[in-house]
Structure formats: C-alpha cells, structure tokens
C-alpha positions in Angstrom: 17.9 26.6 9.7 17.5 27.8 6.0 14.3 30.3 5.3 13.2 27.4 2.9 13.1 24.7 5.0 10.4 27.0 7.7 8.9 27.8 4.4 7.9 24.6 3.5 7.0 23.2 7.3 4.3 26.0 7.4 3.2 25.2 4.2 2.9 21.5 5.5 1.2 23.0 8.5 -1.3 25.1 6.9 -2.1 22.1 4.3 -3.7 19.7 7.1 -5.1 22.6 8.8 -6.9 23.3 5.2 -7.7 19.5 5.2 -8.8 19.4 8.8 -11.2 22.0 7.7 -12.1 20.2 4.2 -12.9 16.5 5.8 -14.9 17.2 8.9 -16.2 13.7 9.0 -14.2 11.9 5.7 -12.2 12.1 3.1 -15.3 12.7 0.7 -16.9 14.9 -1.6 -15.1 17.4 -4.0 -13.2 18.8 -1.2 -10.8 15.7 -2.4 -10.1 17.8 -5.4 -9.8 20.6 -4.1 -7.3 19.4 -1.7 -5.4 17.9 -4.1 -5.5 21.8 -6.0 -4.0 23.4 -2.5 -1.5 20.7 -2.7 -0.3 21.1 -6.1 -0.3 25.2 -5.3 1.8 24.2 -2.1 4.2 22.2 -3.8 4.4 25.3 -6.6 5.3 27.7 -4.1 7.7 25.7 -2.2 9.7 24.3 -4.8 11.5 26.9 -6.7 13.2 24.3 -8.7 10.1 22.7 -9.8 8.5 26.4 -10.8 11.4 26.9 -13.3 11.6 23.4 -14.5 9.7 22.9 -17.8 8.9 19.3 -18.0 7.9 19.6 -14.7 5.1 22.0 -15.6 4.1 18.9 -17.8 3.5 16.9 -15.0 1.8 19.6 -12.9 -0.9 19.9 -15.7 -1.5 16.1 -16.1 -1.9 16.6 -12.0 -4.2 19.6 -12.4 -6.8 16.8 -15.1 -6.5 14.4 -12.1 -7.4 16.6 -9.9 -10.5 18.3 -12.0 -11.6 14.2 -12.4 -11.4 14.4 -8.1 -13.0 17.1 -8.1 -16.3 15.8 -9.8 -16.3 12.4 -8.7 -13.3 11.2 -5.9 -12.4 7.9 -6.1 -9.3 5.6 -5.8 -7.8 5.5 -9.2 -7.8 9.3 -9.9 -6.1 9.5 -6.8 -3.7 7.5 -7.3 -3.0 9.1 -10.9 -2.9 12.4 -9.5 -0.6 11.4 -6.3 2.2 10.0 -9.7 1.5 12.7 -11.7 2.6 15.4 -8.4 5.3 12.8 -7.7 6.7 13.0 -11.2 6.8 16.7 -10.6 8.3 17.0 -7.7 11.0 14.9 -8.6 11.8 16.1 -12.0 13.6 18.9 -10.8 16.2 16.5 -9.7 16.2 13.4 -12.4 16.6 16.6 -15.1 14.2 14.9 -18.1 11.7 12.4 -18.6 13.9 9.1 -19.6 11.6 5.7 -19.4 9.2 4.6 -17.5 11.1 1.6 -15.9 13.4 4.4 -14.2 10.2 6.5 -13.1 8.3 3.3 -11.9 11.1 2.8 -9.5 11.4 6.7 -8.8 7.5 6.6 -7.3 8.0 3.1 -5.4 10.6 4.5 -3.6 9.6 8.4 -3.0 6.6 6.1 -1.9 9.1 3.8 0.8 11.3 6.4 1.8 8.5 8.9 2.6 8.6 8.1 6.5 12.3 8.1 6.5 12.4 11.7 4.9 10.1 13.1 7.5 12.3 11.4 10.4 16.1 12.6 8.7 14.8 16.1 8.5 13.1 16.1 11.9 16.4 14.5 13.4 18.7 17.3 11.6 16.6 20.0 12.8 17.1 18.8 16.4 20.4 18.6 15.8 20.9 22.1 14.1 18.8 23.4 17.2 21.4 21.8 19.2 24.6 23.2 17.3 22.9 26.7 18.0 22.5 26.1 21.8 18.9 25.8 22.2 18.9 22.7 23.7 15.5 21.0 25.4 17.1 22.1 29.1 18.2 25.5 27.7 14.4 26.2 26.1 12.5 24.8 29.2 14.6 27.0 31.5 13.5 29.7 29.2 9.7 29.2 28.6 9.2 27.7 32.1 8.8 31.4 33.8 6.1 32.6 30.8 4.5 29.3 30.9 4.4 29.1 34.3 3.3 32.5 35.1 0.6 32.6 32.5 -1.5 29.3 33.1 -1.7 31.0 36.7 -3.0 34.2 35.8 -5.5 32.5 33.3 -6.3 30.5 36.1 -7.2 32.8 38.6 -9.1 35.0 36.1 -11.3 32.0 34.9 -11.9 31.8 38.9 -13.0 35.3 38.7 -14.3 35.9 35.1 -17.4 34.0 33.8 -16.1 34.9 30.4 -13.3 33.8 30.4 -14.5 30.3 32.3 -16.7 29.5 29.5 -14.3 30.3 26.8 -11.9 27.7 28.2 -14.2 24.9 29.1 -15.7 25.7 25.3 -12.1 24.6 23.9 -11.6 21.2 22.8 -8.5 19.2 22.6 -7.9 17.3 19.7 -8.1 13.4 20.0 -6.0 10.8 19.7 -7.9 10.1 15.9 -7.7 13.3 15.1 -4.0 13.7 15.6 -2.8 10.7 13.8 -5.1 12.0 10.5 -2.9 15.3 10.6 0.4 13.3 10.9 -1.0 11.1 8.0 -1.3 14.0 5.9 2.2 15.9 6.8 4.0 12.6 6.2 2.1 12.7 2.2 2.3 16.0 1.8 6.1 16.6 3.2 8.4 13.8 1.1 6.9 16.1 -2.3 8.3 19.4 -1.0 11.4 17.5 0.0 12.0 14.1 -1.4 14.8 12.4 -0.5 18.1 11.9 -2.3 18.0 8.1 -2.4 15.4 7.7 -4.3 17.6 9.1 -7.9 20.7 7.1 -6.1 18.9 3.9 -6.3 16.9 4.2 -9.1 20.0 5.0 -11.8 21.6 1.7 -10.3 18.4 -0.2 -11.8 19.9 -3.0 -14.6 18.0 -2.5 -17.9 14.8 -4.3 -18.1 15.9 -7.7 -20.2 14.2 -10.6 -18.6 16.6 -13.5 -18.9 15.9 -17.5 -19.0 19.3 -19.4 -17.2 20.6 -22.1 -20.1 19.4 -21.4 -22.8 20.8 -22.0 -26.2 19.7 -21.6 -29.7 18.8 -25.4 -30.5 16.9 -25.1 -26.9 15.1 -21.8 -27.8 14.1 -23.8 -31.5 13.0 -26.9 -29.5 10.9 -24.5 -26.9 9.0 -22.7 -29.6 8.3 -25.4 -31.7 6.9 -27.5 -28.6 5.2 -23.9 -27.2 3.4 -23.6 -30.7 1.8 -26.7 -31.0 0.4 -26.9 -27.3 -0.7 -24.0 -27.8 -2.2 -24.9 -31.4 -4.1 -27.5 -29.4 -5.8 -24.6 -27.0 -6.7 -22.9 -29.9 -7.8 -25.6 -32.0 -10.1 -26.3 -28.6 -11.1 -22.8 -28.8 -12.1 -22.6 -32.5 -14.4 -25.6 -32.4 -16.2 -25.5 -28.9 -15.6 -21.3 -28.3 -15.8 -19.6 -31.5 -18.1 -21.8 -33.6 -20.3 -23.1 -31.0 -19.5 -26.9 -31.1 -21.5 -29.5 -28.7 -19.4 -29.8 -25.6 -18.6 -33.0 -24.2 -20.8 -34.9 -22.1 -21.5 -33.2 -18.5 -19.6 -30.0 -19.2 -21.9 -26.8 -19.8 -21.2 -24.0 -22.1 -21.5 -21.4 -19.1 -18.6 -23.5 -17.5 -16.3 -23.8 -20.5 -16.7 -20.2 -20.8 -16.2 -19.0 -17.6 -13.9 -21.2 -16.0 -10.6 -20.0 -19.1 -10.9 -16.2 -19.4 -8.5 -15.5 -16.4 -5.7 -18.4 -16.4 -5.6 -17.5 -20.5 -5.0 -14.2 -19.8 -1.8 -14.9 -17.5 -0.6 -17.8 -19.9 0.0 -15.2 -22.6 1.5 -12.4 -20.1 3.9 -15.4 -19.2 4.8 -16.3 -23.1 5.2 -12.7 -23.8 8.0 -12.4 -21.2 9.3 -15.8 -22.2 9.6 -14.5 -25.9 11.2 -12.0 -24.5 13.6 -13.6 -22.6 14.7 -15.9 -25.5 15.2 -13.7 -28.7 17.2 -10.8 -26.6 18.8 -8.7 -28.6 22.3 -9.4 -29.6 21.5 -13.3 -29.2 21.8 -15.9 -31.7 18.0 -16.6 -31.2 17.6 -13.0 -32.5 19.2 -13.2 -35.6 18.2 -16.8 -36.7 15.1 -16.3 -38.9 13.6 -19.8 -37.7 13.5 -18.4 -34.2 12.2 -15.0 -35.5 9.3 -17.0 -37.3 8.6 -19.2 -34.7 8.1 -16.4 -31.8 5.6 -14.6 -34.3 3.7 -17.6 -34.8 3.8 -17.5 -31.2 2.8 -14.3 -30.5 0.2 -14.8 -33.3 -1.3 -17.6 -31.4 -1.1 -16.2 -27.7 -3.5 -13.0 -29.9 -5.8 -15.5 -30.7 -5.8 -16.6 -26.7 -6.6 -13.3 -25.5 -9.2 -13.2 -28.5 -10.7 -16.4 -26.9 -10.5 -14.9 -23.4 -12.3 -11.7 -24.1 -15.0 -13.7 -26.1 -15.2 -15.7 -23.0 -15.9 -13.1 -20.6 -18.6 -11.4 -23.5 -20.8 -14.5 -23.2 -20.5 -14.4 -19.7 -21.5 -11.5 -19.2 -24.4 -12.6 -21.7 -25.4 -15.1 -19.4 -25.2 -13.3 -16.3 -24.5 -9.1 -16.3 -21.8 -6.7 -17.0 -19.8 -5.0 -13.8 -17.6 -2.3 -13.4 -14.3 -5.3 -13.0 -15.7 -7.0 -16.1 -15.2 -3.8 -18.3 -11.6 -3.7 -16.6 -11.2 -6.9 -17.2 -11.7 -6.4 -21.1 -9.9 -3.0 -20.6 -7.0 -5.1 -19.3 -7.2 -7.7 -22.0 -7.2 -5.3 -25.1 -3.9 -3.8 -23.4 -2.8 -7.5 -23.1 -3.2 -8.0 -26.8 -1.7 -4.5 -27.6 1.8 -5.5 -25.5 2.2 -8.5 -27.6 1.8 -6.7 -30.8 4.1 -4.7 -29.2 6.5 -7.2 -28.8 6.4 -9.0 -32.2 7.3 -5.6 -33.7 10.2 -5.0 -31.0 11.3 -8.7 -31.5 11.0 -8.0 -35.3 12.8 -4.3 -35.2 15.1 -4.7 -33.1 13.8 -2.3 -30.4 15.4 -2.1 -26.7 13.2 -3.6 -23.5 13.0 0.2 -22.9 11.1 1.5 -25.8 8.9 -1.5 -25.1 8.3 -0.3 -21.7 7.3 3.1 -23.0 5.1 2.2 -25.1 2.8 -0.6 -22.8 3.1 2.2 -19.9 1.7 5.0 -22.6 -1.5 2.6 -23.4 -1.7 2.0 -19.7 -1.6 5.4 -18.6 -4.5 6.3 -21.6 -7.1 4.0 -20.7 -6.9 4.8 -16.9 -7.0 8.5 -17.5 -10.3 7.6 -19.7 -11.3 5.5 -16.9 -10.9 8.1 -14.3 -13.5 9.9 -15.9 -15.9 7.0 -16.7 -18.2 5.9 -13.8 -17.7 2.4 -15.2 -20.4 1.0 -12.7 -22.8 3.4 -13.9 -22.2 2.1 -17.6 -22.4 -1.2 -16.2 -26.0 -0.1 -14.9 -26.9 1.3 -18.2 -26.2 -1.8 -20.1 -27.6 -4.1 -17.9 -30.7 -2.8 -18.0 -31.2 -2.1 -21.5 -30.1 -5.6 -22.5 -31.8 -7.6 -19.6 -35.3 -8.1 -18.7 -36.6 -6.1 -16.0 -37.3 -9.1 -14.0 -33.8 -10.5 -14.5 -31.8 -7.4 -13.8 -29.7 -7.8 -10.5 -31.3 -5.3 -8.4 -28.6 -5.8 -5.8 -25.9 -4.9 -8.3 -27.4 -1.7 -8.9 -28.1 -1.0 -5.3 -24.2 -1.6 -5.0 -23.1 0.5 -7.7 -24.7 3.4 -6.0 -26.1 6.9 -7.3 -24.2 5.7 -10.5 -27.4 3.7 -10.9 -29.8 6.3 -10.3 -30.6 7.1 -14.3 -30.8 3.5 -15.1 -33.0 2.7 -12.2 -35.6 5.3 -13.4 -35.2 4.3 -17.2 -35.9 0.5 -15.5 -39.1 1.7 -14.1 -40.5 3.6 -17.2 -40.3 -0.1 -18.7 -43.6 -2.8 -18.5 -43.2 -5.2 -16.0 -45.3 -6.9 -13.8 -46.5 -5.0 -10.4 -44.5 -6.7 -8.3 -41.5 -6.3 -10.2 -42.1 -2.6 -10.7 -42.4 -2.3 -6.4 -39.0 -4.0 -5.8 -37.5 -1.7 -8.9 -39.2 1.5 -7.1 -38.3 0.3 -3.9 -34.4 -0.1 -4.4 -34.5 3.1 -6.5 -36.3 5.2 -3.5 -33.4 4.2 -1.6 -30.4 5.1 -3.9 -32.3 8.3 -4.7 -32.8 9.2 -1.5 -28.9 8.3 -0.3 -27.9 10.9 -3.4 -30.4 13.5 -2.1 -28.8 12.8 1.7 -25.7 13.4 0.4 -25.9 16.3 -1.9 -27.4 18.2 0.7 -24.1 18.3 3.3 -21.1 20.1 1.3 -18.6 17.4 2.8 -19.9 14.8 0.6 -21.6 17.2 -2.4 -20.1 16.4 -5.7 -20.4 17.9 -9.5 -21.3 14.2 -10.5 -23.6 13.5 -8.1 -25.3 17.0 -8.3 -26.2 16.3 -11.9 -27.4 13.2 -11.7 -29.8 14.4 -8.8 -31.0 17.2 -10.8 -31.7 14.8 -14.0 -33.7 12.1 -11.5 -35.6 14.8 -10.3 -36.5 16.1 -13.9 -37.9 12.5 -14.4 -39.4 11.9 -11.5 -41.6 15.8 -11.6 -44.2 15.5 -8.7 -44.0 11.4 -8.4 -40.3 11.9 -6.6 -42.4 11.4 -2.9 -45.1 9.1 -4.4 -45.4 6.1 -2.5 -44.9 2.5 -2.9 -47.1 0.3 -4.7 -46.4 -2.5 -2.1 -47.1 -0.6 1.3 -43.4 -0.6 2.9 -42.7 -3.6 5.5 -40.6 -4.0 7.8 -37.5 -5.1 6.1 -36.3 -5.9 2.6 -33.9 -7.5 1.2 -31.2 -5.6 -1.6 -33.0 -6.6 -4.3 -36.7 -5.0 -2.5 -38.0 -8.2 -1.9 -40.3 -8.3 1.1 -38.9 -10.5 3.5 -41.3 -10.0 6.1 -44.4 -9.3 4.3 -46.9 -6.5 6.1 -49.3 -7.6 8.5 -52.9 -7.4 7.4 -55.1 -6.2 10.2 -58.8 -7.2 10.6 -61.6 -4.9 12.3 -64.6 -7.3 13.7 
C-alpha cells in the first residue's frame, strides 16, 4: 500500500483522537473551531494536490473565516459553511477551476452521499491488497497468536504477583459502545476530504444545464399565460395597496393582525414559483424571447411579483409590531430581500440575454453573503436588543429571551435598568439570574468556554458591580414559570 494512503489514515486517526480529547462531554465550546483548524491543517498536509492548487487556497481561506466565526460562537450554520468551504477545497484539485455553482452544488451533495461508500471501497481495497501480498487473516493470526498469547499470560501472572501492575490494569477503561461510534462518525467526515471519490466529478459534469422547462408551450400560450398571470396578480396587489399599504377598513370579521399574518409566507413561494415559471417560458433561443410583447409582459410580471415580496416583508414588519422580532423573523426578511434580489436578477437576464448559469452565480453569490454576515451575527441576541428597546417592559416575552440564551444577557440587564413596576422588575431579575448564571456555569469549564460568551460575561458583570449576588425582590419559591412568574407563591409562616 502507497506511503500516502498510511499517511492520510493516521492523520484520520490522530484527528478523532484530537477530537476525543476536544469534546469530553459534547461537541461544544471553541474547541469546535479549533477542530475544524486541525482539520483544515490535516487536509493541508495530506493533500499535496490541494497545497499546490491556487484556487484551492481560496477555498481554504474562506474555511479558515468559518472556522474563526466557530471559534467564537459554534453553531449550525458556520458549520455547515465551513464543512462547503473544506469541501470545495478538497475537491478542486480534481474539478481544475471554479465553473458555476449548479456544478459545485451537485459536487458537495454528492461528496456528501458518497462519503460512506468512499470509506468502505478503500477499506475493501486495502483488504484486498493485504491479501495480494499474502497476509491473509489465517496467515496474520498464526503469526500474532504466539506474542499475543504469550504476553496476556505473563501480564497475567505478574498482575497476580505485582500490586502495581494490578492497579494499573483494573485503572484502564475500555471505550463504550457511544464512544466508538462518535470516533467512527468523525473518520467517516474527516476521510471522504483527504480522499474523495471519483464519482462525484463523473456525475456531476453529466448534469443538463439548469433551464427549467414548461411541456407545451407555445408563443400564443406564453402571451395568453402572462396576460391572465398579470392581472390576477394585479388583483393581489390592488388587495395589497388598499387594505396593506394604505391601511383600508377590512371587511367585516377579518382583523388586521390576521390579514397580515396569515399572506407573508404563501406570497413569498407564489413569486419563487413565477420566477421559475418566467423562466421556463422566455428561454433563450425561444420565440417567447425574442417577441417584445412577451418581453414586456414578463417584466410587468416580475414588476408585480416585487411588489408581492414588498407586501410580504411589510406583512411580517407589522407583525412583528404587534407581537416581537425573532431570530427566524430576521431570516425570514433576510430571505425575502434575497427573494426580491433573484427576480431583479431575472428581469435583467430575461432582458440581456444571460444563460441560467450566470443566473445561478449570481443568486448563489447574494446567498453565500448574507450567511457569511449571519454567521457572525447572533441574530437572537439582536432579536433581544430590539425587543426590548421597542416593547414595554411588561410586554416583553420573557420566555423568548430565556430561550435565546446568554445572547440575552445585555438586553436583560438594559431591561432591568428601565422603570417598571416591582413585580415586573422580580420576574425580569429573576429570568436574568438564571441566564447569567447558566453563562457563568459555562464559561467556567473550557469544553463549553467561548470568545462570545466570555465577553458578554465580562460586560454583565461590569453592570451588575457588587449587585451580581443580590437577591430577589420576591423571595425565591419553589418553582417558576419561563417568564419568572411564581407559580407556587411562598408560604407565609405565622409565629403565635
């Protein structure tokens, strides 16, 4: 077997050894970035083909910002980014450039599928050159059974006769079942990257290009379509204007709150559904394309599926008026503005002529730019911050911010500096006491410590000076609810 291919098994082996060491008791903490550093310096070293590939340097640098953003606060997303961005890498080497992102969105799924399979073909072909060499399972038993043999009765006996050497055996501990199926997790991540497998540039250069097509369509039945799409949706809009925008009496036994909230979604995949439509029926080449009634009526179209995804984000605003902002309600807009960026996108690639490709690019570069930002944003934390400086203090949802987390820790305080009523102020000190304490539980075991979390710690403890242990206005009960209510209110005690 080749020197490389040992190379890159102990590197796989001394990987979850370093994460066996890193996660103790979970995958936590800013050990997560700094396993995903060792990672990236693994795949560096056993790759020689990445470490003289250029744009695969690229890559490696977006991975090193995703794994900085893991490194100060882990979480799902900047995972994920930094597990494509290492992907990309790897496989560059063997794709040769970066070409679009509809080939590369297929190259990940399937480095992703065929991960298992890798591990299991090289597994399988180093039995087999083991084989072709001789050493087969009979032939290495019959020559380790003597040592083997021999030395688990020597140990033996000296344990019998050596206190020692008793203790030190009982003191070693088998790994469990658990255990071992958390290292074979991480050698079946971390091995596809050092050695991905050759299907997955086979089957992605057989992809068709990315035209969406509509079966039976015709120029007179694209005209008819658009004409009839434009005016339904002129009614929606109209709808919109008078009852949405301009704040028209609804009908009787419909609220506001319910026109508002029950549209922003459904709009939002109506226009993702007409943008692929327009697609669909002014392809390039077509004679829907190069009629200019056709080309008019799909920018009307697009025009009016804007003014959709205007309505839906205004929706979700004055919900969020009447009720609070969440971390999935600023995705939410976040998702909408990159809604209403891919159909601008496509009026001008309708107009100019541009291939499905370039309009691919394009969406996945305004994709890739707000996650990065939002791998960095603690969107609950903002959430917290904006509830409570917009909201009452008696109307902000102390559950919410009890959910968020330490995230909620500086908004929490700035809630308490505010004037409120005394019992008000206990259930806001209460539900703060416990997120603080959680954060100062957790920043004091190096498993879970993170940048984030440390500065947030040391900034609630500025606040808070000497009153960080000062105790509750309401003597503490029993049990609460998330909010600090007191469900079971203290028991008040008589002396005769």
């Amino acid at each position: 077997m080749r020197f490389s291919f040992l190379f890159k098994a102990m590197l796989v082996v001394a990987l979850v050894v370093l994460f066996d060491q890193l996660f103790p008791y979970g995958f936590s903490g800013a050990g997560v970035g700094a396993f995903a550093g060792l990672w990236l310096m693994g795949l560096v070293l056993g790759r020689r083909d990445v470490r003289r590939s250029a744009p695969a340097w690229i890559a490696l640098a977006a991975a090193v910002v995703f794994a900085g953003s893991l490194f100060d606060s882990p979480g799902l997303l900047g995972w994920a980014l930094f597990w494509c961005a290492l992907s990309v890498a790897a496989l560059l080497p063997k794709a040769g450039r970066f070409d679009d992102a509809w080939h590369w969105g297929a190259r990940l799924a399937l480095h992703a599928a065929t991960g298992i399979g890798k591990v299991i073909g090289d597994l399988r072909r180093f039995s087999s050159f083991r084989r072709s060499k001789g050493a087969s399972a009979g032939a290495i038993m019959a020559t380790l059974g003597l040592p083997l043999v021999g030395g688990c009765l020597f140990v033996a006996l000296f344990a019998a006769a050596n206190p020692l050497i008793a203790q030190a055996l009982v003191a070693i501990r088998l790994p469990s079942v658990w255990q071992i199926l958390v290292w074979a997790s991480v050698a079946l991540c971390v091995w596809p990257s050092l050695r991905p497998h050759a299907a997955v540039m086979r089957l992605a250069s057989r992809l068709p290009d990315p035209e969406p097509v509509l079966p039976g369509t015709s120029l007179p039945s694209v005209l008819i379509a658009l004409a009839v799409f434009n005016a339904i949706f002129a009614v929606q809009n109209g709808l919109d204007i008078a009852f949405l925008w301009s704040g028209g009496a609804l009908p009787a036994g419909m609220s506001q709150t319910e026109y508002v909230h029950r549209g922003a979604y459904p709009l939002i995949g109506t226009a993702l559904i007409a943008g692929v439509m327009a697609l669909a029926m002014l392809r390039p080449g077509s004679a829907s394309a190069r009629h200019p009634w056709a080309r008019r009526l799909v920018t009307l179209w697009v025009v009016q599926n804007l003014v959709l995804v205007a309505s839906s984000m205004l929706r979700t605003i004055d919900y969020i008026d009447a009720s609070m902002l969440t971390a999935w309600r600023i995705a939410a807009l976040a998702w909408m503005g990159l809604v209403a960026l891919g159909l601008v996108l496509i009026c001008w690639r309708i107009l100019r002529g541009h291939s499905a490709r370039w309009l691919i690019n394009w969406n996945a570069l305004a994709a890739l730019l707000v996650l990065t930002v939002c791998s960095f944003i603690d969107l609950g934390a903002a959430a917290a911050t904006w509830n409570v400086r917009q909201q009452a203090p008696a109307a902000v949802d102390l559950c919410y911010l009890w959910e968020v987390g330490d995230g909620a820790l500086l908004p929490l305080l700035a809630l308490e500096r505010q004037p409120m009523d005394t019992v008000t102020r206990d259930r806001v000190r209460y539900v703060r006491d416990q997120v603080f304490t959680d954060l100062s539980a957790r920043q004091d075991t190096w498993a879970e410590w993170t940048p984030r979390g440390a500065r947030r710690l040391a900034q609630a403890q500025t606040l808070l000076g000497h009153n960080a242990d000062r105790p509750l206005a309401v003597e503490q009960p029993a049990w609460r609810l998330c909010d600090g209510t007191i469900e079971h209110p203290p028991i008040v005690t008589t002396q005769s």
